[in-house]
NULOMAR-310960 format. One record per residue (C-alpha): residue in three letters; y, x, z; residue number from 1; chain. Coordinates in steps of 0.1 Angstrom, whole numbers, plus 5000, padded with zeros to 4 digits. Example, Ala and Ser with C-alpha at 12.3 -4.5 7.8 and 13.67 -1.06 7.14 Angstrom:
BEGIN
<ALA,<4955,5123,5078>,1,A>
<SER,<4989,5137,5071>,2,A>
This chain:
BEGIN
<UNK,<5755,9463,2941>,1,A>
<UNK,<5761,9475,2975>,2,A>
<UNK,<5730,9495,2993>,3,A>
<UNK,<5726,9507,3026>,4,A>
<UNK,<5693,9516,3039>,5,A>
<UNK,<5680,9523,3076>,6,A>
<UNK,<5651,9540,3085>,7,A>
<UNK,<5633,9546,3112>,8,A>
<UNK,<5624,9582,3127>,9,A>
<UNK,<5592,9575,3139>,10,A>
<UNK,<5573,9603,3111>,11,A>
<UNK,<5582,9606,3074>,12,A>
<UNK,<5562,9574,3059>,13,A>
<UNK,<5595,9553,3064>,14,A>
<UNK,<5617,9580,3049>,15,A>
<UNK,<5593,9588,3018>,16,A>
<UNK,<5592,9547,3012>,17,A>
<UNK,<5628,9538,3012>,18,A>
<UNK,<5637,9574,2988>,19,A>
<UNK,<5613,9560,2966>,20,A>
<UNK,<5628,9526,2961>,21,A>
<UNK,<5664,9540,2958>,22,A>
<UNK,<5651,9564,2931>,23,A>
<UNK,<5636,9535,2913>,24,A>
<UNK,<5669,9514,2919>,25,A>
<UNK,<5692,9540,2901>,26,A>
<UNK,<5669,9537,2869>,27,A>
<UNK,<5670,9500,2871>,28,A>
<UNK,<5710,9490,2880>,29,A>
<UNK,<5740,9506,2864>,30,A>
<UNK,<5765,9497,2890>,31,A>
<UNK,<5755,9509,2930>,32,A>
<UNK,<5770,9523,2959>,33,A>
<UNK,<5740,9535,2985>,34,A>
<UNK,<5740,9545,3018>,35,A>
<UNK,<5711,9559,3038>,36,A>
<UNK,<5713,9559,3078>,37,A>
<UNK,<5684,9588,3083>,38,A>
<UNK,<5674,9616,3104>,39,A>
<UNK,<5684,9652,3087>,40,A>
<UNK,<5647,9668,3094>,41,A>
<UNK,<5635,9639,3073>,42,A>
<UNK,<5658,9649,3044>,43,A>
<UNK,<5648,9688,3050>,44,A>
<UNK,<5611,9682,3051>,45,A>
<UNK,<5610,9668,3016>,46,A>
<UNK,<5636,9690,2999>,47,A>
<UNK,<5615,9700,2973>,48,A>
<UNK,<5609,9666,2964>,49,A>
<UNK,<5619,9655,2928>,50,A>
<UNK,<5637,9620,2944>,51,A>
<UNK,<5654,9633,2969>,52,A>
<UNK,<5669,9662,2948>,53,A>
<UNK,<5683,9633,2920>,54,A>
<UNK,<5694,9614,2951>,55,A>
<UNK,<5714,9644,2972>,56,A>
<UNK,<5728,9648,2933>,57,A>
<UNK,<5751,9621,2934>,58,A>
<UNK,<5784,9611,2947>,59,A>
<UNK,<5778,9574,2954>,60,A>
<UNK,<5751,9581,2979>,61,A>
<UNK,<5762,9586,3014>,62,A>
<UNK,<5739,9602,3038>,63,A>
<UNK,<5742,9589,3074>,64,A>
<UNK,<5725,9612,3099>,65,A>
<UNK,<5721,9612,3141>,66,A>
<UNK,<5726,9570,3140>,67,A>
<UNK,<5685,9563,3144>,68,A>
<UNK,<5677,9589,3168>,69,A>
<UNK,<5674,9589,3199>,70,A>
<UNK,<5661,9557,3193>,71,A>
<UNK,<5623,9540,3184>,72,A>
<UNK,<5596,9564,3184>,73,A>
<UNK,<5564,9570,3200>,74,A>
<UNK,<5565,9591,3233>,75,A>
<UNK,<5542,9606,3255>,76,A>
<UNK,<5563,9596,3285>,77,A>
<UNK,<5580,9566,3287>,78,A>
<UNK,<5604,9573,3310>,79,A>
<UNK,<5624,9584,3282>,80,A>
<UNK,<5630,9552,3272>,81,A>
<UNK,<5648,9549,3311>,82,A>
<UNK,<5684,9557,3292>,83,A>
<UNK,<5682,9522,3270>,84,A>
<UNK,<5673,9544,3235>,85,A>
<UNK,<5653,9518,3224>,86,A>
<UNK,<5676,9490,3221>,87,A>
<UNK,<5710,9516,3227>,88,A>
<UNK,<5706,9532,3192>,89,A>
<UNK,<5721,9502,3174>,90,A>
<UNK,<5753,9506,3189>,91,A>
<UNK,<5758,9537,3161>,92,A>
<UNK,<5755,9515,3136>,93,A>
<UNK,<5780,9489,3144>,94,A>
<UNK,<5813,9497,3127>,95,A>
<UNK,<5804,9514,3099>,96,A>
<UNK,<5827,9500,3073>,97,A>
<UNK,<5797,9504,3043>,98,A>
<UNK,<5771,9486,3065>,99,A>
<UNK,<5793,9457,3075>,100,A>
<UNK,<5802,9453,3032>,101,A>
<UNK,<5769,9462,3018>,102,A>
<UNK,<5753,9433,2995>,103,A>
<UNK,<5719,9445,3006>,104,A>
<UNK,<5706,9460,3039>,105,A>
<UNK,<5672,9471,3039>,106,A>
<UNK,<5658,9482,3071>,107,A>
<UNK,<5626,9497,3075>,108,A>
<UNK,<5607,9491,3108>,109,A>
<UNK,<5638,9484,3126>,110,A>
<UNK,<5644,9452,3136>,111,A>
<UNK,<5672,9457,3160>,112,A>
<UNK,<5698,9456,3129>,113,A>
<UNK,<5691,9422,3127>,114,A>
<UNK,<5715,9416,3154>,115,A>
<UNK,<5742,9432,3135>,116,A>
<UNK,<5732,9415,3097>,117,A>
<UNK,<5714,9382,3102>,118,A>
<UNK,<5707,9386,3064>,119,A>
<UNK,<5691,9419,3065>,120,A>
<UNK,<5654,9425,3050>,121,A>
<UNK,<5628,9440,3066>,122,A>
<UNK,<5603,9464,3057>,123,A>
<UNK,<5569,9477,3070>,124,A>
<UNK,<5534,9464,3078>,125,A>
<UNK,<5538,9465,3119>,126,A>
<UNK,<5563,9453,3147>,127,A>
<UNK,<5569,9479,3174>,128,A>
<UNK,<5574,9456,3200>,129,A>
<UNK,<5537,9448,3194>,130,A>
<UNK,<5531,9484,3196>,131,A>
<UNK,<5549,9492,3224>,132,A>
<UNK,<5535,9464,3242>,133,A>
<UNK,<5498,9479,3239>,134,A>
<UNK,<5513,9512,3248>,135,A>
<UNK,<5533,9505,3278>,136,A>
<UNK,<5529,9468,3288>,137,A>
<UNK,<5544,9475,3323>,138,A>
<UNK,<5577,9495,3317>,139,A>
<UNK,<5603,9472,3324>,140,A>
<UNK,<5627,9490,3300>,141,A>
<UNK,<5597,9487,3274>,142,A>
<UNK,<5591,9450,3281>,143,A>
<UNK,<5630,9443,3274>,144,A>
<UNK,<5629,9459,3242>,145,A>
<UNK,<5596,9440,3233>,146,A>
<UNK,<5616,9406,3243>,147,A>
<UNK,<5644,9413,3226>,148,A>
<UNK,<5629,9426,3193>,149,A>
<UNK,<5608,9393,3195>,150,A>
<UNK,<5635,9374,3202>,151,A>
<UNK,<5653,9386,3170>,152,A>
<UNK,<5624,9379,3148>,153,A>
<UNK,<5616,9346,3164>,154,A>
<UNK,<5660,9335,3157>,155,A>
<UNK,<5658,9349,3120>,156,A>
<UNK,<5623,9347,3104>,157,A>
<UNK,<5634,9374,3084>,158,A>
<UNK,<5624,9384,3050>,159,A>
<UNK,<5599,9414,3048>,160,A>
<UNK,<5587,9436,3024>,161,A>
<UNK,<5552,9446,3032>,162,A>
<UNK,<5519,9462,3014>,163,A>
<UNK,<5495,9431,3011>,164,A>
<UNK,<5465,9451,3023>,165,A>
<UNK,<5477,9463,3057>,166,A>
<UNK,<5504,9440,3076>,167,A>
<UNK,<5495,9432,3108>,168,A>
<UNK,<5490,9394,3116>,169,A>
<UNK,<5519,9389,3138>,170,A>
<UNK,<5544,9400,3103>,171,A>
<UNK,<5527,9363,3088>,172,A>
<UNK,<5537,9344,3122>,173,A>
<UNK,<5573,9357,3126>,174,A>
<UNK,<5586,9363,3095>,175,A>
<UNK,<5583,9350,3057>,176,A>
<UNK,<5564,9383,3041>,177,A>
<UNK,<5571,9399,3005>,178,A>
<UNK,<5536,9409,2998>,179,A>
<UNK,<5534,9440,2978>,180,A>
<UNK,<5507,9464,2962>,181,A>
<UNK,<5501,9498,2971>,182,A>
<UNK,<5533,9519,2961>,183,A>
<UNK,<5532,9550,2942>,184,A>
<UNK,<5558,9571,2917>,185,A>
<UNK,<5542,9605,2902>,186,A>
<UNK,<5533,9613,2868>,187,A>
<UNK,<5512,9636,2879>,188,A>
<UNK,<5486,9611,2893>,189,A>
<UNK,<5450,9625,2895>,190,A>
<UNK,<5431,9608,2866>,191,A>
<UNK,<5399,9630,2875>,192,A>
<UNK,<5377,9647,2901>,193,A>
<UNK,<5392,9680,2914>,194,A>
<UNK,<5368,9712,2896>,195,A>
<UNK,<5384,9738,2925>,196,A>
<UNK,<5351,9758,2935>,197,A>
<UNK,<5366,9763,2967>,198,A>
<UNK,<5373,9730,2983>,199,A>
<UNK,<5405,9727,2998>,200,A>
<UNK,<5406,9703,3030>,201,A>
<UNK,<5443,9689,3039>,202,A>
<UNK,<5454,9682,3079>,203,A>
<UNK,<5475,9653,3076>,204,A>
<UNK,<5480,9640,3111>,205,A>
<UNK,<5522,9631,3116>,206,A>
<UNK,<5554,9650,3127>,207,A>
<UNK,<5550,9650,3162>,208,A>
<UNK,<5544,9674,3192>,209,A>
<UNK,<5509,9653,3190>,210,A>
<UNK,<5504,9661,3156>,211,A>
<UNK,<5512,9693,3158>,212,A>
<UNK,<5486,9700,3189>,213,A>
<UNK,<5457,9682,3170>,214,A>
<UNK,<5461,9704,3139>,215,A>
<UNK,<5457,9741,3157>,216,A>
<UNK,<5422,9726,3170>,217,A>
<UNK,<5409,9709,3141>,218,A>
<UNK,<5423,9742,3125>,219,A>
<UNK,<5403,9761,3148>,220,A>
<UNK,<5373,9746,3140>,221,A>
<UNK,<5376,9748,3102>,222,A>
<UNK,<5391,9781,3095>,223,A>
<UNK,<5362,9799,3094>,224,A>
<UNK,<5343,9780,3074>,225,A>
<UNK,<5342,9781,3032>,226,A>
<UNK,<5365,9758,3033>,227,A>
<UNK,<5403,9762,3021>,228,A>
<UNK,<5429,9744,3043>,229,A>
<UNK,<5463,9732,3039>,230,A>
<UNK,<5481,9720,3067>,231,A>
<UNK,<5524,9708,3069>,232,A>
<UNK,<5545,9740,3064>,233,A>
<UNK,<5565,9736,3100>,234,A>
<UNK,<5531,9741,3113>,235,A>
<UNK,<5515,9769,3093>,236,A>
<UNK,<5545,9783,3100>,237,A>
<UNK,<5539,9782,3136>,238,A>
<UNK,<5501,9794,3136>,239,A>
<UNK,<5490,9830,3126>,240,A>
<UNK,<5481,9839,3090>,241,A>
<UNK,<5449,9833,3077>,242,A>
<UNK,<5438,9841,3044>,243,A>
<UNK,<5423,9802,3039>,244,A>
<UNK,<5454,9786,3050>,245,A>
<UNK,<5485,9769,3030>,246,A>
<UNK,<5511,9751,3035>,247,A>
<UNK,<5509,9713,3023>,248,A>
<UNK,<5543,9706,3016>,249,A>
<UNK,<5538,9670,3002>,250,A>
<UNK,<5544,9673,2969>,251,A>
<UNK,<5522,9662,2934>,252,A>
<UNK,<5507,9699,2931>,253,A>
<UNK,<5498,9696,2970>,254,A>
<UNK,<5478,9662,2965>,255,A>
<UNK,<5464,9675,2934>,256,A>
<UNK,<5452,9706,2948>,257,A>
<UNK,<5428,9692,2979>,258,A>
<UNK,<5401,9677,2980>,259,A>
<UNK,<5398,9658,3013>,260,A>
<UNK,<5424,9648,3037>,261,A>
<UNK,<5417,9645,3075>,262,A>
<UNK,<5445,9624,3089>,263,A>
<UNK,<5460,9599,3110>,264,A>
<UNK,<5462,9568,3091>,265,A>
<UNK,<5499,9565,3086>,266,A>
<UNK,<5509,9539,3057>,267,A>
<UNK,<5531,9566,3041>,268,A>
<UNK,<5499,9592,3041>,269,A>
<UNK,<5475,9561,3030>,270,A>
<UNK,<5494,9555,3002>,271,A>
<UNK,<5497,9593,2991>,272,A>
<UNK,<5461,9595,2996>,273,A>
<UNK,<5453,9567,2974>,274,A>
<UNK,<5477,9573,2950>,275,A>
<UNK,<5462,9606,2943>,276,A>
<UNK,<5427,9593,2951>,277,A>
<UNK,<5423,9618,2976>,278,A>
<UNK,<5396,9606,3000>,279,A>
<UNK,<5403,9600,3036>,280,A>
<UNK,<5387,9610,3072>,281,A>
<UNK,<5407,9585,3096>,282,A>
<UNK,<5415,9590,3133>,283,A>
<UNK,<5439,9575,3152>,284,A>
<UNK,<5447,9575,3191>,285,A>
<UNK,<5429,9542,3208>,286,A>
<UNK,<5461,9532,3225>,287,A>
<UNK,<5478,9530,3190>,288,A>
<UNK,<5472,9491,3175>,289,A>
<UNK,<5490,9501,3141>,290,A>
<UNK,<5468,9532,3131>,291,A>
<UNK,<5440,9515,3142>,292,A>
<UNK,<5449,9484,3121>,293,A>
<UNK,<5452,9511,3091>,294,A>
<UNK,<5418,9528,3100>,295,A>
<UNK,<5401,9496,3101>,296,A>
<UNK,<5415,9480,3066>,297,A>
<UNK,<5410,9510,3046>,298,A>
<UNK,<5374,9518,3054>,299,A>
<UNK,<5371,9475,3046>,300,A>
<UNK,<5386,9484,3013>,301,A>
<UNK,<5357,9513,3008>,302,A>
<UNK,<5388,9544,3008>,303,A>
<UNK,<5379,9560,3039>,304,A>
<UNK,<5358,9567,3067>,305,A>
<UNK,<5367,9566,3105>,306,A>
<UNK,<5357,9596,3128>,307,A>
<UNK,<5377,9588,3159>,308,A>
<UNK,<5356,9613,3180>,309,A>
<UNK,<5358,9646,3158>,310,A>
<UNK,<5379,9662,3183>,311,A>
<UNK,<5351,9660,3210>,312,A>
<UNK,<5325,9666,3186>,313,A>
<UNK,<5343,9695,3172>,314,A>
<UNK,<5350,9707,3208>,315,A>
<UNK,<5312,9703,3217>,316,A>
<UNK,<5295,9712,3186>,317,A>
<UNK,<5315,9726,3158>,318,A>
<UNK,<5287,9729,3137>,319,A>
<UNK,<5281,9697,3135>,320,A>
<UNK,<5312,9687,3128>,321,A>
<UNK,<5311,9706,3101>,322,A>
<UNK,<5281,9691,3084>,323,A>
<UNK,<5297,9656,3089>,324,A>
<UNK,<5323,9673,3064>,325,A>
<UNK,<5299,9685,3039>,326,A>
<UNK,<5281,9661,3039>,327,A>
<UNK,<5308,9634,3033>,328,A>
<UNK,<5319,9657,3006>,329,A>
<UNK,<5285,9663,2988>,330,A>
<UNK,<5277,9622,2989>,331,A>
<UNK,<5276,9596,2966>,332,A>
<UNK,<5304,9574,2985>,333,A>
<UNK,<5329,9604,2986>,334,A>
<UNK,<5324,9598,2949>,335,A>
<UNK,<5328,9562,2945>,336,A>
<UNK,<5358,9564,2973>,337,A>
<UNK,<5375,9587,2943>,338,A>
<UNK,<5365,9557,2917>,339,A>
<UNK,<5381,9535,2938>,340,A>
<UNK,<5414,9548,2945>,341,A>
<UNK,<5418,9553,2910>,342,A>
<UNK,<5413,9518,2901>,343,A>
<UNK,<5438,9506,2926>,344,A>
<UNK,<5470,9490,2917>,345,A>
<UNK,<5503,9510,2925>,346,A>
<UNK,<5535,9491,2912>,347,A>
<UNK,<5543,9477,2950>,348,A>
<UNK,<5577,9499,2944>,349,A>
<UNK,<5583,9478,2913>,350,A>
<UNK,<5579,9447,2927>,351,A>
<UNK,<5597,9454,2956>,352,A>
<UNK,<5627,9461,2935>,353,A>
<UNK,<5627,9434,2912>,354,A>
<UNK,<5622,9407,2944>,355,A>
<UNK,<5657,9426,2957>,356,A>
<UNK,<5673,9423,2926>,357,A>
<UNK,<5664,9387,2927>,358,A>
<UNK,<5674,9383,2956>,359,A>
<UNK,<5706,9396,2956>,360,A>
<UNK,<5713,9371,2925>,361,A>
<UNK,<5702,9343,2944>,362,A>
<UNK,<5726,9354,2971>,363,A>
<UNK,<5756,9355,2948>,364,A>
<UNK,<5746,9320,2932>,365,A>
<UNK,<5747,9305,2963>,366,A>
């Protein structure tokens, strides 16, 4: 079986999803050739990871890097989407010999590739058209992107892969959805409550400029408190030492060794939260419909609360900022938020490769 995998650059979610499938793809098929069109920071930032070592390993997988970017991700100004980035970036793809003769193409949030592979799957649990079109609704380079991302979907009705619990409505309307349970592949899953004395609060909040701005304050605000704090390593690398801080560089022992995570609500962080039942305080920025989408379904589900204003209230009153910690920590639903994570159902990987392998037979049938 032929492989070749596009992901988008918008964060490391993406990235950490599709690794996980081709890891779980080697153990299941004998014969594969895979190719993975990805950004090299994304590759760096999880080095240490298990997958990704076994993956850079081996000769018949082909890293493609600087095709995705500059392309689809979020931007403070959008006249950086004025050069044509956000539809231009599939012009890098076209040509290459191992996309045009792959059996499979899996793209993850990019929906542009469609207009290259007609039979290509999707992957994710948002458009960006959608949004884009809350972001920016009157950039006209924006709106051509949103029409011809829509336009795409409404051709093809796609296939797309997709966790059951958070796809957005408009993935039901446009396209004919692989549902799919939370995803997860560690054997060192947390089967019980963290003993640490010292409780150890992880900053989870992307890999952006943004993210990166929002971490020094709420690490601000928390370093001098009893409180241990781990925060991504390209940013503790960026602040001054302090004797409570660590680097969080996403791997089991990282998970296992906090106790809280405050973060954006990502789907890649969500589902590392709740695969190492690691409770969640959620904020997301009001202008962004998929995090807020995320926020919303996960505090439904009883695995997190929402605290969209701890910024301001840690701006205004760190104190009680802090107690809205502690006591989150010290109560009975931080508890029963554990209970529940642990109880949740994480073989979405699984059946994500065994409807692909089923696919791909279906395809060669016919």
């Amino acid at each position: 079986m032929k492989l070749f995998f596009v992901v988008c650059n918008n964060g490391l979610g993406h990235f950490k999803r599709c690794i996980e499938i081709l890891f779980k793809l080697t153990k299941k098929i004998k014969h594969y050739e895979a190719n993975i069109a990805c950004e090299k920071w994304q590759v760096n930032r999880f080095s240490d990871n298990y997958m990704i070592k076994e993956l850079i390993s081996k000769n018949n997988i082909r890293w493609h890097f600087d095709i995705i970017s500059p392309g689809i991700k979020i931007e403070k100004d959008p006249l950086l989407y004025h050069d044509g980035r956000l539809i231009n970036w599939i012009e890098r793809l076209d040509g290459i010999r191992s996309f045009e003769k792959s059996d499979i193409v899996l793209s993850d949030n990019l929906v542009q590739v469609l207009s290259l592979r007609k039979d290509a799957i999707l992957q994710g649990s948002f458009f960006w058209s959608d949004v884009f079109e809350y972001l920016y609704p009157k950039d006209n380079y924006v709106k051509d992107f949103i029409n011809s991302e829509r336009l795409l979907l409404d051709s093809n009705k796609p296939n797309m892969i997709c966790n059951k619990f958070l796809a957005m409505d408009s993935i039901f309307k446009k396209t004919k959805p692989v549902l799919t349970e939370w995803s997860g592949h560690d054997p060192k899953k947390r089967k019980n409550n963290n003993l640490n004395k010292r409780k150890k609060i992880a900053i989870l909040i992307g890999a952006t400029t943004l993210a990166e701005s929002i971490a020094r304050k709420l690490i601000m605000i928390l370093s001098e408190t009893s409180y241990d704090i781990a925060v991504p390593k390209n940013i503790n690398s960026k602040i001054q030492n302090n004797n409570n801080i660590s680097s969080f560089n996403f791997g089991s022992e990282d998970f296992l060794s906090c106790d809280l995570a405050i973060c954006r609500p990502g789907l890649g962080t969500i589902q590392d939260c709740i695969y190492y039942s690691l409770p969640m305080i959620m904020f997301y920025e009001n202008d962004n419909i998929e995090l807020k989408n995320n926020a919303l379904k996960i505090s439904e589900l009883g695995m997190g609360i929402i605290l969209n204003d701890m910024l301001d209230i840690g701006k205004d009153n760190p104190n009680k900022l802090l107690n809205i910690i502690r006591n989150f920590i010290e109560s009975d639903q931080f508890t029963l938020i554990k209970e529940i994570m642990i109880d949740a159902n994480f073989n979405g990987s699984d059946q994500t490769i065994n409807w692909i392998i089923n696919h791909q037979s279906t395809k060669v049938l016919n």
